[in-house]
MILOTOR-467896 format. One record per residue (C-alpha): residue in three letters; x, y, z. Coordinates in steps of 0.5 Angstrom, whole numbers, plus 500, padded with zeros to 3 digits. Layout:
<rs>
AlaXYZ
...
</rs>
This chain:
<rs>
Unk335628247
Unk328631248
Unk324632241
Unk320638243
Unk313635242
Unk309631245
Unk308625241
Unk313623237
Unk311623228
Unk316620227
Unk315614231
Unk307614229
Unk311613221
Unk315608223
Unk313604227
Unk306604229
Unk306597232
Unk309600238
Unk303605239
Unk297600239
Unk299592236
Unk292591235
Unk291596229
Unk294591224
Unk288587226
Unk291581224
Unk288573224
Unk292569230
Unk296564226
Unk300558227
Unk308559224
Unk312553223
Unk318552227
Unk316557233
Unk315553239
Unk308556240
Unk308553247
Unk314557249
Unk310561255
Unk314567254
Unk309568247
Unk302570248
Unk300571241
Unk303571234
Unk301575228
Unk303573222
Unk300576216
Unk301583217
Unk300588211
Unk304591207
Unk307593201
Unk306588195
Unk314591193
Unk316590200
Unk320583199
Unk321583207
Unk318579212
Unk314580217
Unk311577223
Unk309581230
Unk308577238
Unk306579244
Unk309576250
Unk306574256
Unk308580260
Unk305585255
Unk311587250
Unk309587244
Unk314586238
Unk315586231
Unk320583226
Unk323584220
Unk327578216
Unk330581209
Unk336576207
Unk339582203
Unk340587209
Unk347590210
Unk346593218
Unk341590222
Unk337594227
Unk333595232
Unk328600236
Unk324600243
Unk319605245
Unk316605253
Unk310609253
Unk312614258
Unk315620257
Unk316627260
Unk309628262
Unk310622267
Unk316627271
Unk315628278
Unk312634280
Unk319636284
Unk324633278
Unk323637272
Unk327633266
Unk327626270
Unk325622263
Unk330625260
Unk335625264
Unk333617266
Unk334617258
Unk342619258
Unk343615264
Unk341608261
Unk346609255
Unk352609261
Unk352601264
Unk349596266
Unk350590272
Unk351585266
Unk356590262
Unk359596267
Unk363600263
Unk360606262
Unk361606254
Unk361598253
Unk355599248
Unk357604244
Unk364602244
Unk361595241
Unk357599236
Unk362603234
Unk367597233
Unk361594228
Unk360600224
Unk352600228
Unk350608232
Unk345609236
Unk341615239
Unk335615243
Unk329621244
Unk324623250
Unk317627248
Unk311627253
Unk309620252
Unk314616250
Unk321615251
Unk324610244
Unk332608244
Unk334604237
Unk341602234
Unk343600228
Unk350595227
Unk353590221
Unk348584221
Unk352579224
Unk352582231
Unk345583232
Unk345579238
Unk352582241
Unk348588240
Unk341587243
Unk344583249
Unk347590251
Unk341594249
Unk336590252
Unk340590259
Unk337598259
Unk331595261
Unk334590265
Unk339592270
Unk341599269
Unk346602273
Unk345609274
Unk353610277
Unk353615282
Unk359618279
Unk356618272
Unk350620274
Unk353627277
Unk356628270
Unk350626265
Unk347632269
Unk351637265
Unk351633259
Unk342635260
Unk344641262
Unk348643254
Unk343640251
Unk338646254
Unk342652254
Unk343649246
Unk336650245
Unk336656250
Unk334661244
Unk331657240
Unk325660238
Unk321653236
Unk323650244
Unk321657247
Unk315657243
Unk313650245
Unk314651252
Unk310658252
Unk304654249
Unk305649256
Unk306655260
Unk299658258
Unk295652259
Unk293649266
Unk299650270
Unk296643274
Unk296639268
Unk302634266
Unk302638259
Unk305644263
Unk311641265
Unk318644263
Unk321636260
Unk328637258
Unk331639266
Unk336642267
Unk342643272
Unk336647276
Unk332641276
Unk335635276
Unk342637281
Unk340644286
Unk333644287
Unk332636289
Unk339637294
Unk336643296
Unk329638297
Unk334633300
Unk331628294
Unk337623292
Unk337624284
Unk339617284
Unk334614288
Unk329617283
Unk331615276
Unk331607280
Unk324609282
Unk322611275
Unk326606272
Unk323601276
Unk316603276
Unk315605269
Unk319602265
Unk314595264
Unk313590259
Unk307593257
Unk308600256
Unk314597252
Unk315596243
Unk320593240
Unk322593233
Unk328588231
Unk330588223
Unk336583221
Unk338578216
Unk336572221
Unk330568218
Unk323570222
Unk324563227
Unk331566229
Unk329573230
Unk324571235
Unk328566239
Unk333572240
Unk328577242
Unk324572246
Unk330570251
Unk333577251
Unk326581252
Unk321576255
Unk324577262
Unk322585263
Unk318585269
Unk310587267
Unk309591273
Unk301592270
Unk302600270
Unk297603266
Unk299607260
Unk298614262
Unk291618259
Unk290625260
Unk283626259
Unk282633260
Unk285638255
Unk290643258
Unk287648255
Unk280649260
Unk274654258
Unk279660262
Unk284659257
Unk281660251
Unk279667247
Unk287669249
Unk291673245
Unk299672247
Unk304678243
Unk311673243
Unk317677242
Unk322672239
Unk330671238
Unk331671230
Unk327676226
Unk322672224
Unk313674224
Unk309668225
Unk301667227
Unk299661231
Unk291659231
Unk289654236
Unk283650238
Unk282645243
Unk280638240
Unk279631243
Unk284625241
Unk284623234
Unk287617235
Unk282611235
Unk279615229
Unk286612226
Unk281609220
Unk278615218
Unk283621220
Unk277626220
Unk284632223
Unk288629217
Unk282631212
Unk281638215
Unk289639215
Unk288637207
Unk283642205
Unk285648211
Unk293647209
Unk292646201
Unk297651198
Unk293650190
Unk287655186
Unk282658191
Unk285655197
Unk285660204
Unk293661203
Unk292663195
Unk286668197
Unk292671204
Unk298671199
Unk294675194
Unk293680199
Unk299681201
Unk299678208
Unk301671207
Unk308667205
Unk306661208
Unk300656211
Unk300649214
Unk294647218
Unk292640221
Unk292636228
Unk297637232
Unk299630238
Unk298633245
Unk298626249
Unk292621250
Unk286623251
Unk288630248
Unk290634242
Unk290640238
Unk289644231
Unk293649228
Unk293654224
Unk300657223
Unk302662219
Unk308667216
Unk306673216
Unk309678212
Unk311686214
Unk303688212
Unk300682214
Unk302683222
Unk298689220
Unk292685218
Unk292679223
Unk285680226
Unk283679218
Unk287673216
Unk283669221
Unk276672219
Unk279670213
Unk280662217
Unk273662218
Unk270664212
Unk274658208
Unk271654215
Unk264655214
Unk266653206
Unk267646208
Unk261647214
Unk256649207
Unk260644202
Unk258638208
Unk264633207
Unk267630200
Unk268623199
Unk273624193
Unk277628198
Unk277622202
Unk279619197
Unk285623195
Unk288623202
Unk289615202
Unk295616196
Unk302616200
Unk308613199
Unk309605198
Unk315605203
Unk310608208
Unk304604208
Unk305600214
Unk304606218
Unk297605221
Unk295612220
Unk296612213
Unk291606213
Unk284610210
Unk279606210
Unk272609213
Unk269615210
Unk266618216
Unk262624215
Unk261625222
Unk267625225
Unk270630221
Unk263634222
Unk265634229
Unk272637229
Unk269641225
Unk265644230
Unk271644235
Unk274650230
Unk270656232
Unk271663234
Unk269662241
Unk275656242
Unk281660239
Unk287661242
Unk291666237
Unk299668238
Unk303673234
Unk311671234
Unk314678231
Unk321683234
Unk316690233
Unk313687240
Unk319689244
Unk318693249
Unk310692249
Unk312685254
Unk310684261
Unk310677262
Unk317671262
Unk316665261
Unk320662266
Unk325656263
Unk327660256
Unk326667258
Unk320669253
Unk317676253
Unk310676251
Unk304679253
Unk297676254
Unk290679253
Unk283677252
Unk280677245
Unk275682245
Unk267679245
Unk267684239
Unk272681235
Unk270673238
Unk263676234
Unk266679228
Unk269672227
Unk263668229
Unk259672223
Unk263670217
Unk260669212
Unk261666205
Unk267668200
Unk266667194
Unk273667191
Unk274660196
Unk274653192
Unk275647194
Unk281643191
Unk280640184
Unk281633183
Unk289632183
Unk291631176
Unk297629178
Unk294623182
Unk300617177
Unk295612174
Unk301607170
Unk305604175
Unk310600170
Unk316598171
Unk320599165
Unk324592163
Unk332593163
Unk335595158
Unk340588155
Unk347589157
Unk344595164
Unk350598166
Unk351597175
Unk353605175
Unk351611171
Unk353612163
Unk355618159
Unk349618154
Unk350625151
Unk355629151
Unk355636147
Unk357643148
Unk350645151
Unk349639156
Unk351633159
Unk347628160
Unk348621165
Unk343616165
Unk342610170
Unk336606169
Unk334603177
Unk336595178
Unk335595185
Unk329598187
Unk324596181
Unk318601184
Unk315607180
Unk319612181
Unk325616179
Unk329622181
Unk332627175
Unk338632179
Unk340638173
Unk345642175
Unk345649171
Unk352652169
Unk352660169
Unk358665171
Unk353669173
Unk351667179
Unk356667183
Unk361674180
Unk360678186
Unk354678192
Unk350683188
Unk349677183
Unk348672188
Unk343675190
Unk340676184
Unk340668184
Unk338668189
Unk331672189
Unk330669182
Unk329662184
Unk325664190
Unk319668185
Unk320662181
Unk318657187
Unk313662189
Unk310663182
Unk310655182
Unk307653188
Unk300653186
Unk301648181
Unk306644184
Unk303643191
Unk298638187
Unk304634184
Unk307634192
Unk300631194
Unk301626189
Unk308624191
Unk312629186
Unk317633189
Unk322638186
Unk327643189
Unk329650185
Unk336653189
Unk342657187
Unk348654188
Unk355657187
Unk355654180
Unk349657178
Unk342653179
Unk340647181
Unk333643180
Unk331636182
Unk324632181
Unk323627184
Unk317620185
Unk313617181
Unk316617175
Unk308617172
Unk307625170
Unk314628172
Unk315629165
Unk309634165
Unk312638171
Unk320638170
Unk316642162
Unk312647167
Unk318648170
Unk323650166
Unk318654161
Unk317658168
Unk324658168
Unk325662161
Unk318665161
Unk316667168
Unk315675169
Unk316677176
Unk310681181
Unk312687184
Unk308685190
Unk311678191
Unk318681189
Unk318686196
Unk316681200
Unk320676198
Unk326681198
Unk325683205
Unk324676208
Unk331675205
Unk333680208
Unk331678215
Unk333670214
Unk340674212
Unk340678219
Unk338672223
Unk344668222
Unk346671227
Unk341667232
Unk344661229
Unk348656233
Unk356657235
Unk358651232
Unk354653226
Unk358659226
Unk364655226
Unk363651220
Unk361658216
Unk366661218
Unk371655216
Unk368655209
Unk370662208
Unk376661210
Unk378655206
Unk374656199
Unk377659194
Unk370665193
Unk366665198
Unk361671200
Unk360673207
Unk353674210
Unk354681211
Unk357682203
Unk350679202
Unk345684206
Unk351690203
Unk349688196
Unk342687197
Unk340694198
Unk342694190
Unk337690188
Unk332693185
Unk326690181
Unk328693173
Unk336690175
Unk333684177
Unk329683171
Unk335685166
Unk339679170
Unk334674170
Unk335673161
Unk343674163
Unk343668167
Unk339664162
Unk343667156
Unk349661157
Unk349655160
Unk351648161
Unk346643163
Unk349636167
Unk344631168
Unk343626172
Unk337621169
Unk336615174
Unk330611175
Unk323607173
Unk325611165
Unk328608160
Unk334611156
Unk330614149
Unk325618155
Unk331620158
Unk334623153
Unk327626150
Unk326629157
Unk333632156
Unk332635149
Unk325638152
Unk329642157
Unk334644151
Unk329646147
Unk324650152
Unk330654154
Unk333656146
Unk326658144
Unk324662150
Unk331665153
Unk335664146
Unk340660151
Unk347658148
Unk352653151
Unk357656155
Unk364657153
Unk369652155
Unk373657159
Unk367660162
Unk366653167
Unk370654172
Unk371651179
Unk373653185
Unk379651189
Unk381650196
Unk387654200
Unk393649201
Unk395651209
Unk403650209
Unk407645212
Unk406646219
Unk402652219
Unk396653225
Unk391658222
Unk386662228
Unk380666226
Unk375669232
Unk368671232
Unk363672237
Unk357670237
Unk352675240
Unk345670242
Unk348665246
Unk351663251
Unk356658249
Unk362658244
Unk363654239
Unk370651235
Unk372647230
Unk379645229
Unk381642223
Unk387638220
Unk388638213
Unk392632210
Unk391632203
Unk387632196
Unk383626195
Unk385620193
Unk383612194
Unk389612199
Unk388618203
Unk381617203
Unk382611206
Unk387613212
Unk383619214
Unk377615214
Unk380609218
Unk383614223
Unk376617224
Unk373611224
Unk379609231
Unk378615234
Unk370617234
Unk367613239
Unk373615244
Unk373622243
Unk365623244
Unk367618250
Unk373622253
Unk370630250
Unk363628251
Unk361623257
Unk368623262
Unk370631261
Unk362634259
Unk365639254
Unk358641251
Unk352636249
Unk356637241
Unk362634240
Unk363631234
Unk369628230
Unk370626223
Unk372627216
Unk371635212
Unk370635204
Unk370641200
Unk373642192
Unk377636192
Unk381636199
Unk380633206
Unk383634212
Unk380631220
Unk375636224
Unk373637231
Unk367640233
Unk364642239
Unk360647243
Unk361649250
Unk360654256
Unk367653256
Unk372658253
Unk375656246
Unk382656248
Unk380650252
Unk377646249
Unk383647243
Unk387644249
Unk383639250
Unk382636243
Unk390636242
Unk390632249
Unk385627246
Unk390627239
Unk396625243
Unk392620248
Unk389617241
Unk397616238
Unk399611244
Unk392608243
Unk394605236
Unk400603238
Unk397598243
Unk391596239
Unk392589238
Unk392586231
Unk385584232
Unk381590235
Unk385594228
Unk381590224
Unk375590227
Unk376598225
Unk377596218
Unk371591218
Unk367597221
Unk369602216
Unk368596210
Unk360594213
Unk359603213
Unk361604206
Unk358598203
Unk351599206
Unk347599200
Unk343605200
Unk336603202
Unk331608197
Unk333610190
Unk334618192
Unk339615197
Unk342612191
Unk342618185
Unk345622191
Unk351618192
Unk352618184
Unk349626184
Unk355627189
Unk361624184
Unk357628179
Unk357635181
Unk364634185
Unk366632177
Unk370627180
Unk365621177
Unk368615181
Unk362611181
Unk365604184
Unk368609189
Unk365605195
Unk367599192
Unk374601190
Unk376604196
Unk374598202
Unk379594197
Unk385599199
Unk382600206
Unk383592205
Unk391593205
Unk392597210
Unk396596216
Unk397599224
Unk403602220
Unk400605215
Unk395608220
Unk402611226
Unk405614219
Unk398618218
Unk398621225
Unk406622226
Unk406626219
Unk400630219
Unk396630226
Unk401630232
Unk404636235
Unk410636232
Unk409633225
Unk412636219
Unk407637214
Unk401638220
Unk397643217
Unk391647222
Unk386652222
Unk382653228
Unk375657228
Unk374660236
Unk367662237
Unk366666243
Unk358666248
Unk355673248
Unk359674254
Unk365674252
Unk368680249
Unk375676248
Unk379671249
Unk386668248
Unk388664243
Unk392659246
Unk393657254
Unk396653258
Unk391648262
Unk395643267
Unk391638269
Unk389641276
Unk386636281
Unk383630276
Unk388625275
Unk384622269
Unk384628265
Unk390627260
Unk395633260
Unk394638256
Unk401639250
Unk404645250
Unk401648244
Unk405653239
Unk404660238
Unk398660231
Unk397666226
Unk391669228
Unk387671222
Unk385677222
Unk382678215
Unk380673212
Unk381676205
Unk389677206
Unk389670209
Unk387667202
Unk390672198
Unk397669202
Unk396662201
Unk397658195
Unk390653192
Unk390646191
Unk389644184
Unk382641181
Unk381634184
Unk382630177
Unk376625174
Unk376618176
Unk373617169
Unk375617162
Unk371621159
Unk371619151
Unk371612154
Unk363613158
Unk361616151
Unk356610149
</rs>
C-alpha cells in the first residue's frame, strides 16, 4: 500500500536504526560467541539503549555490504517478526512511470526464484499464525511480517528472497496493475489523499516531491505500452539499481539468544548485493520564491472546512538531539490557558489547531498550521492567521525556554528507543532559526470548505480536485508582518501533571491471574485486576455508565451525544496538559449510555478521573460552543455519505442485524429537535439513574480501587442527586435470528464512489466455546485462499477481506469486499470460492489441519504485548457481560479436540448451498453510477478455465424495509455469563 506521506512517522517511532544507525552512538564492543571475523560483519553494537523496564535484549550489526540490522532477543515472546526498510520510495519513480516503487512493492510479495509460487509467502505465514504487509512513502518503501516463534528462520528465508531474487512473473505482474489500480480508485475521493497530491501539484512540477506515487493503470499499463516501455523490464531495473544493501535496514525480533538471531540474518542478508547507490538528498525545497504568498481555495468531498498554513523549512533531521520543530509545534500546537487555540476558540472561529514540522524527504521539510474552522471562522481566515503571527512574535520576544525543553523530553517508556524521542541539546539557536522561517512573507495558505463550489478553475490531474489559486495581496503580507503583541497569549504553565512517584505497588498475597468482583451494589459494579505483567507505572480505569436514556429514540441520542461532545470541548484545556504528561481519557456515548477510560501513568490519574466526573455532574453548556458543535455534528452526520462502500456495507449489516439500531438520516431528522433548553433538561435525566461498571486494572492496589470508585459515586449523588437504576431498567439488545435457509438482500447506492461494496454474512450460532471454535478454525483455513483467489489470481478489489462478525452474543462468517465489479458478481464469486473451500478440506491431510489448529492456537494465546492490550481483551468480556476471563485459554483446549470431521460438518450445515440450517443476508452496495443492479445472476466461467464455476444461486428476499424485516424475525436470546456471579464476590 502507499502512505500518503513523504516520510514515513511510524517507522522514525519504531525503528529509528533503520533511518541512521549511527545515532544510537554506541561503543564497538566484543560479544562472546559471535564470530567477529565473520567477514559478512563490519561492525557490532552492543549497549544500545533502552528502557530500564525493557528486559529484551539488544544488539545492532552492520554488514560489510552496507546493511545495518537490529536484533531483539526476548525468551517470552509468542510471535517473532521482522521489518526491512530500503530507503527509496516513490520520489525515486522514473519520470515516465508514476507509481513504479509502489507498484514493484505489490510485486515482491508474488514469488521468487527460490520460492515461485506466487502465495508461497503468505501461505506459509498464514499456516503459522504470522500476516504481513508492506508500505511505499516518498523515500522509503518498508516490508514486515510477523509469525509464531519457531518459524522465523522458514519465515525470513522466504522474506529475504525479496530482495534476492524476485520474479516479477509476466502474468502476475498484468494482474498487480488492477490490484495498484483498486487501491487508487479506493482513495480516489478521499479529501487526505486529493489534498496531499494537490500540495505536490502546487510545487515545483520539476521537482521529485511533485510526482503522482501511488500509479495507476494509467501509469503503470496504457501509457508505458503506448511508450513502448516494457513494465517488467522497468521494475527488474529498479529492483536491481535500487534495492541495495546500503539503503537497506532490517529489524528481526525472536525467541532465539542474540548469537542465533545473528547467525540467521548474517547467512540470509549478507548476500544482498551493495550496488553503492547513494541515499537520495533533494536539497532544494519543492516550494521556490514563485510558490510562496499563495492562497488556494479547495472545494472537498466531505463537508468538511479546514485551513492549512505552510512554510517552507530546511530538514530537521541531523537536529535529531535538540528537535527545534518539535519544540515550536509544542508551543504553537498547545491546546491549554492562554494558548493560540484557546484565544481562536474564544472567538468562535476554531474547533481545533495542530502545529509542528512536518517530514518532506532529506533535504527538505515543512511546517504547518492546520485548522478546523468553523462556520464564522471560514469568514475570519485572514484574522486567524494574523492572530498565528502574533502568538509567533510571542515566542520571538519571550526568546526560547529551557524548561520547556525540558518538558518535551517526557514520552513513553515503551518509546524511548526512538532516536527522535532522545532530547538532549538545548539549542536556542536553532529554534531561533525555524523561528524565523515562519514569516509572513514564506507562507502558503489553503482553504478546504464546499461554499468554494463554483468559484474553481483549476483540476488537479490525478484526483480531480477543484480549487482556485491567487496571490496573497503585499497589503495583506504587510498586515501580517506588523503583528504585534496580544496580550491575552501566554506561554504554557508548568505541567502539573509531569508524574513524579513512579512506584509499583507489590502484589497483593494470593493476586488473582484474572479480573475479580470487588463490589457489587445497586449503584455499581466494580472489577479489579492489579497488573502482574508489565510492572511499569501505569493503569487503565474503563466505566461504563448505564442509562436508558441514552439510546430511547434518536432525538436522545442525539442529545447523548452533544452532551459529551461540550463535555470534552469544556475540558480540553485542563486536560491537554494531563495528555503531554502521558494521561489520556476517552468520553463517548454508547448505546448503553456513557463510556469513560483514563488511562497512563497511574501517578495523577485520580486527580483527572475527580475533574471529569464533577465536570460531568456540573458542567453548564455555552450557547456559543453549543451551536457549533451542533453544526459540526450535523455536517459529520451528512458526510457519512462520503465514506467508503464497504464501510456502507458493514453499516447497514449492523441496522439489519441489531435489535435497535438508529440510521443516520433518523440521527440528522432528529437533530433539528435539539435546542439548547432541551438539551439542558436532559443532561440532569440522563445522570439522574445509573448503573456504573467498572474495570480498575493496573499499577493500583485494591483499597485505592475502591476509593476511586466511591469518589465517582459520591461526585455524582451530590452534584446529579443520581440513584441506582432499577434492575429491569438495564437492558440488553438482541440480534435477529435469520431462519434455517434463509437468504436476506438489502441494497444501497453509494453516491461518492465509483465502486460498490459487499458483505455477505453467514450466520451459524450464538457464541459458545464449541461454536467459536469451529468458526474461528474455518476462517482461520480459508483466509489465506480467499485473498489469494478473491484478491490476486481474480482481482476482485484491493479489500477482500474474510473472517469471523460478532454482535450481541451471535456470530456468523462474513466476506467483504469493495470493487468496480457489480455486487451480484462478486456474491457470485465468494459462493465459488465456498464450494472450492469444501473439496479442499476434504483433501487437506491431517498434517496441514493441524498446522491450521496450531496457527489459530499460537493466534489467541499471544500474550498481549502493553497493559491497555490487556484491560481491552477483559473490558471486552465485561462490557459483552459474558466475563469469560480464561476464554483464550479455554477455548485453544477445545480447539484442541477438534477434527477434519468437525470442520465438513460446519460447512455442510450451515455454509454450503444446500445446507439445512444455512442462514444468509447479504448487504449490496452499488457505485454512484449504477441506478440498480440485479440481485442475483448467472456468470459462467466465460474464457478462464481457472476460474472456478459459479453455483446456481436461489432466488433471495430482497429487503425493502429494514423496520418490517426486523419486526419479521424472531431475536436470539441474551448470550448467558460465563461466571458466577455470587462466587467472584470477594
Amino acid at each position: 500500500m502507499l502512505r500518503c506521506f513523504s516520510r514515513s512517522a511510524e517507522l522514525s517511532a519504531s525503528l529509528p536504526i533503520l533511518k541512521d544507525f549511527a545515532r544510537f552512538r554506541q561503543p564497538f564492543r566484543v560479544i562472546s560467541n559471535f564470530k567477529m571475523s565473520d567477514p559478512a560483519v563490519k561492525r557490532v553494537v552492543s549497549t544500545i539503549i533502552r528502557s530500564p523496564e525493557d528486559k529484551r535484549e539488544y544488539r545492532g550489526l552492520e554488514f560489510t555490504n552496507g546493511l545495518k540490522a537490529i536484533l531483539i532477543s526476548d525468551p517470552t515472546t509468542d510471535k517473532s517478526s521482522a521489518a526491512l526498510d530500503v530507503h527509496i520510495g516513490s520520489l525515486s519513480d522514473p519520470p515516465k512511470i508514476s507509481g513504479l516503487a509502489h507498484f514493484c512493492e505489490h510485486m515482491l510479495f508474488l514469488g521468487t526464484e527460490k520460492y515461485p509460487k506466487e502465495n508461497e509467502y503468505s501461505q506459509f505465514l498464514s499456516e503459522h499464525a504470522g500476516s504481513s504487509n508492506a508500505f511505499t512513502s516518498g523515500e522509503h518503501t518498508n516490508y514486515y511480517f510477523d509469525v509464531s516463534h519457531e518459524h522465523l528462520q522458514g519465515a525470513l528465508d522466504r522474506f529475504a528472497q525479496f530482495f534476492l531474487c524476485p520474479l516479477f512473473d509476466e502474468s502476475c505482474k498484468d494482474r498487480e496493475v488492477n490490484a495498484v489500480d483498486s487501491e487508487h480508485e479506493k482513495n480516489l475521493m478521499n479529501d487526505a489523499w486529493r489534498l496531499f497530491q494537490l500540495e505536490k501539484a502546487t510545487g515545483n512540477p520539476d521537482h521529485p516531491f511533485s510526482k503522482f506515487g501511488t500509479g495507476n493503470k494509467l501509469t503503470l499499463e496504457t501509457r508505458p505500452s503506448q511508450d513502448g516501455i516494457d513494465i517488467r523490464q522497468e521494475l527488474l531495473k529498479f529492483h536491481s539499481t535500487f534495492y541495495s544493501s546500503n539503503l537497506m535496514g532490517l529489524c528481526v525480533l525472536g525467541r532465539e539468544s542474540l548469537d542465533d538471531l545473528a547467525s540467521m540474518v548474517v547467512k540470509l542478508f549478507g548476500e544482498v548485493e551493495n550496488k553503492s547507490v547513494p541515499i537520495p538528498e533533494f536539497p532544494v525545497h519543492p516550494f521556490q520564491e514563485e510558490h510562496l504568498r499563495q492562497f488556494y481555495k479547495v472545494v472537498p468531498i466531505k463537508d468538511i472546512r479546514n485551513l492549512y498554513v505552510t512554510f517552507p523549512i530546511p530538514d530537521l533531521q541531523k537536529y535529531y538531539k535538540s528537535n527545534p520543530g518539535h519544540y515550536l509545534g509544542h508551543l504553537i500546537g498547545h491546546e491549554g490557558p492562554g494558548s493560540l487555540l484557546s484565544e481562536l476558540k474564544s472567538k468562535g472561529w476554531v474547533n481545533t489547531l495542530v502545529g509542528g514540522q512536518k517530514e518532506g524527504a532529506k533535504g527538505f521539510m515543512f511546517f504547518i498550521i492546520n485548522v478546523d474552522l468553523t462556520e464564522e471562522g471560514l469568514l475570519h481566515v485572514e484574522d486567524i492567521i494574523f492572530h498565528m503571527f502574533q502568538y509567533i512574535q510571542k515566542l520571538r520576544t519571550e526568546g526560547p525556554q529551557e524548561w520547556v525543553f525540558q518538558e518535551c523530553k517526557y514520552y513513553p517508556l515503551e518509546e524511548i528507543l526512538a532516536a527522535e524521542y532522545m532530547l538532549e541539546d538545548f539549542r536556542p539557536d536553532l529554534i531561533e532559526m525555524v523561528l524565523d522561517k515562519l514569516r509572513p512573507e514564506n507562507v502558503r495558505v489553503a482553504v478546504v470548505s464546499k461554499s468554494f463550489e463554483g468559484q474553481t478553475d483549476k483540476t488537479e490531474e490525478w484526483y480531480g480536485t477543484q480549487y482556485k489559486q491567487e496571490s496573497i495581496s503585499d497589503e495583506v503580507i504587510k498586515k501580517w508582518q506588523n503583528a504585534d503583541l496580544n496580550g491575552k497569549f501566554k506561554l504554557p504553565m508548568k505541567n502539573e501533571f509531569i508524574p513524579t512517584n513512579f512506584e509499583i505497588y507489590p502484589l497483593e498475597k494470593d493476586s488473582p491471574s484474572y479480573p475479580t468482583l470487588i463490589k457489587d451494589t445497586a449503584m455499581s459494579k466494580v472489577w479489579f485486576k492489579q497488573d502482574d505483567k508489565f510492572f511499569l507505572p501505569k493503569a487503565c480505569l474503563n466505566f461504563e455508565f448505564f442509562s436508558p436514556f441514552a439510546y430511547v429514540d434518536p432525538l436522545h441520542c442525539n442529545m447523548a451525544y452533544l452532551y459529551l461532545e461540550l463535555l470534552k470541548d469544556s475540558l480540553n484545556e485542563y486536560a491537554y496538559a494531563a495528555e503531554l504528561a502521558g494521561l489520556n481519557y476517552d468520553l463517548q456515548n454508547t448505546i448503553y449510555g456513557m463510556y469513560l477510560s483514563v488511562k497512563g501513568y497511574n501517578d495523577k490519574q485520580h486527580i483527572l478521573l475527580k475533574k471529569i466526573v464533577e465536570k460531568m455532574a456540573t458542567f453548564e453548556i455555552d450557547e456559543k460552543r453549543f451551536d457549533i458543535i451542533k453544526e459540526a455534528y450535523m455536517r459529520s452526520l451528512n458526510n457519512f455519505r462520503a465514506e467508503q462502500p464497504h464501510q456502507h456495507a458493514m453499516y447497514y449489516l449492523r441496522l439489519l442485524m441489531t435489535e435497535v439500531a438508529w440510521t443516520k438520516d433518523e440521527l440528522k431528522e432528529a437533530l433539528d429537535d435539539v435546542t439548547l433548553p432541551r438539551l439542558k433538561a436532559f443532561i440532569p435525566q440522563l445522570l439522574s439513574r445509573l448503573h456504573i461498571e467498572a474495570l480498575l486494572h493496573g499499577n493500583i492496589t485494591k483499597q485505592s480501587a475502591l476509593s476511586m470508585m466511591q469518589m465517582v459515586e459520591d461526585t455524582l449523588i451530590e452534584h446529579a442527586h443520581t440513584k441506582p437504576l432499577l434492575p429491569s431498567q438495564l437492558i440488553r439488545y438482541r440480534e435477529v435470528q435469520v431462519p434455517d435457509g434463509g437468504w436476506y438482500v438489502y441494497q444501497q447506492r453509494n453516491e461518492v464512489h465509483n465502486n460498490c461494496g459487499i458483505e455477505i454474512y453467514y450466520q451459524t450460532d450464538m457464541q459458545t466455546t464449541h461454536d467459536n471454535m469451529l468458526l474461528e478454525l474455518f476462517c482461520q483455513i480459508i483466509s489465506e485462499p480467499c485473498f489469494n483467489t478473491l484478491r490476486t489470481k481474480e482481482q476482485l478489489g484491493y479489500i477482500v477481506f474474510s473472517g469471523p462478525r460478532r454482535a450481541n452474543g451471535v456470530q456468523g462468517l462474513r466476506f467483504i469486499i469493495q470493487s468496480e465489479k457489480a455486487p451480484h458478481y462478486l456474491e457470485s464469486r465468494v459462493e465459488a470460492f465456498l464450494k472450492t473451500m469444501e473439496k479442499s478440506v476434504e483433501e487437506m491431510s491431517d498434517e496441514a489441519f493441524q498446522k491450521h489448529i496450531q496457527a489459530l492456537a499460537i493466534r489467541r494465546l499471544d500474550k498481549p504485548k502493553k497493559l491497555a492490550a490487556e484491560c481491552a481483551k477483559y473490558w471486552g468480556e465485561i462490557i459483552s457481560q459474558q466475563y469469560n476471563f480464561d476464554r483464550d485459554n479455554i477455548e485453544v483446549a477445545y480447539l484442541k479436540t477438534l477434527s477434519k470431521d468437525n470442520i465438513m460438518q460446519f460447512y455442510r450445515d450451515l455454509l454450503a448451498i444446500d445446507a439445512p440450517k444455512r442462514h444468509k443476508v447479504s448487504v449490496h452496495v452499488l457505485s454512484r453510477e449504477m441506478d440498480s443492479c440485479p440481485v442475483v445472476g448467472e456468470f459462467p466461467a466465460q474464457n478462464d478455465v481457472n476460474l472456478a464455476p459459479a453455483p446456481s444461486l436461489p432466488q433471495p428476499v430482497l429487503v425493502q424495509d429494514m423496520t418490517e424485516f426486523k419486526r419479521s424475525l424472531p431475536l436470539f436470546p441474551l448470550a448467558k455469563p460465563h461466571i458466577n456471579f455470587m462466587a467472584a464476590k470477594l
